[in-house]
C-alpha positions as a Markdown table, in Angstrom:
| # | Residue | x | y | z |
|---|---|---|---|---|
| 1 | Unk | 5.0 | -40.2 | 44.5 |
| 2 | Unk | 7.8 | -37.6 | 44.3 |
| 3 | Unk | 7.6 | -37.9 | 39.9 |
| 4 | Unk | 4.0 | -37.2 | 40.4 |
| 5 | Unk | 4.3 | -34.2 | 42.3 |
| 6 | Unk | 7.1 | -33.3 | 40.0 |
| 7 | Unk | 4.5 | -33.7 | 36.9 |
| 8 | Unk | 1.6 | -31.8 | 38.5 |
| 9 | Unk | 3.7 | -29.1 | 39.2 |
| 10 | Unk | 4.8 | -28.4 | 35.9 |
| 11 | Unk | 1.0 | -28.6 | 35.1 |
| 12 | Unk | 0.2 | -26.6 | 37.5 |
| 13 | Unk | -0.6 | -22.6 | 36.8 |
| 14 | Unk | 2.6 | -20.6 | 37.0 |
| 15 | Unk | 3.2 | -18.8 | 40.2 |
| 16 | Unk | 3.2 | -14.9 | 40.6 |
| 17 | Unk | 7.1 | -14.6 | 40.4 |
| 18 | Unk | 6.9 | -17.3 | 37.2 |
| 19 | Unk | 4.8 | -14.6 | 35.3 |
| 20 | Unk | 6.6 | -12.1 | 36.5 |
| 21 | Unk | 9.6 | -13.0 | 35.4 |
| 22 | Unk | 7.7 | -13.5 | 31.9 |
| 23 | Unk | 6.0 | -10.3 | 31.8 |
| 24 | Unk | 9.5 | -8.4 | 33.3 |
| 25 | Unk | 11.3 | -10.2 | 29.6 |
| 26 | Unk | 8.8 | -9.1 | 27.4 |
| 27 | Unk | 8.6 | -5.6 | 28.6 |
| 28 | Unk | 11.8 | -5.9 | 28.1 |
| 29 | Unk | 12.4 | -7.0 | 24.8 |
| 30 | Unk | 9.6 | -3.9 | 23.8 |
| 31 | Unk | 11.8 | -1.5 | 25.7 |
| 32 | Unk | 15.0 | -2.5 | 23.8 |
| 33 | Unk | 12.6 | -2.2 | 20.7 |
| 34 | Unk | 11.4 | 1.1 | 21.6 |
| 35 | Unk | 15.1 | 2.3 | 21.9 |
| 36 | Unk | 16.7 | 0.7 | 18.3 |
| 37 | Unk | 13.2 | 2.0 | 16.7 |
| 38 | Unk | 14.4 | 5.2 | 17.8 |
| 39 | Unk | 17.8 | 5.5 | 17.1 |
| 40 | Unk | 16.8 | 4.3 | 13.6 |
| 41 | Unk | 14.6 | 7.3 | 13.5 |
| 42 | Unk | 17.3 | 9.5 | 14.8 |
| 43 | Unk | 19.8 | 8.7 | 12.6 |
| 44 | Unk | 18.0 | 8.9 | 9.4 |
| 45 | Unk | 17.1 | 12.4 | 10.4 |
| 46 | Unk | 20.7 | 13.3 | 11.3 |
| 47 | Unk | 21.4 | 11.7 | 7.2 |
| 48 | Unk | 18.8 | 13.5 | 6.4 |
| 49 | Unk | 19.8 | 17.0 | 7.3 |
| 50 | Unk | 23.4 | 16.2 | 6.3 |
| 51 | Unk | 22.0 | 15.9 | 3.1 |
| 52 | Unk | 20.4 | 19.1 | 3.4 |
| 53 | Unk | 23.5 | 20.6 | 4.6 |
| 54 | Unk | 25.6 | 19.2 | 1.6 |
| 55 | Unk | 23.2 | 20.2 | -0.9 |
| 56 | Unk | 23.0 | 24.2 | 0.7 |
| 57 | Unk | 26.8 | 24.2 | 0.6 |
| 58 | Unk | 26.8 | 22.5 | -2.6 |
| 59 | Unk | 24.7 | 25.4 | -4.3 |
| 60 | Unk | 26.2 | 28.1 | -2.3 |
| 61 | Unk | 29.4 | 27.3 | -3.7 |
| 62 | Unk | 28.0 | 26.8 | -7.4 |
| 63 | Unk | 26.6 | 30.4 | -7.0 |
| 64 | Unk | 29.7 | 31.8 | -5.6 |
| 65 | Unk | 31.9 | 30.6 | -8.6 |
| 66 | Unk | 29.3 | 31.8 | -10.7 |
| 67 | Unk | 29.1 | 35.1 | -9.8 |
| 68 | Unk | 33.2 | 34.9 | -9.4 |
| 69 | Unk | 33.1 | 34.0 | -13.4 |
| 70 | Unk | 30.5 | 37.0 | -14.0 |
| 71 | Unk | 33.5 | 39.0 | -12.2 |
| 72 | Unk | 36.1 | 37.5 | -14.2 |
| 73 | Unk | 34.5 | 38.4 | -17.4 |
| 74 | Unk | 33.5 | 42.2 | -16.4 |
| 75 | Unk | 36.9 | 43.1 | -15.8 |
């Protein structure tokens, strides 16, 4: 008698808590997806405008020992 209770009550339709418990891990695991989606997008935005930094410095550095030549060569 006691395995056949046992067996029906794994048949049986989980309980409130039981899908709870479920539902509570999957929002989870979304939630935690959510947040590494995220970061993902924040740090290629923070490469991204590094890059645009570098290259700004880059040119403003090219055009600052340009016009140091066009200095050199007036004098």
């Amino acid at each position: 008698m006691h395995v056949f209770l046992l067996a029906t009550k794994k048949l049986a339709a989980p309980t409130a808590m039981e899908q709870w418990g479920d539902s509570k891990l999957f929002l989870d695991a979304i939630s935690s997806l959510i947040k590494l989606v995220a970061l993902a997008f924040y740090l290629l935005n923070s490469i991204r405008q590094r890059q645009q930094y570098l290259y700004f410095l880059s040119l403003f550095i090219a055009v600052n020992v340009q016009v140091n030549n066009r200095k050199d060569c007036t004098e």
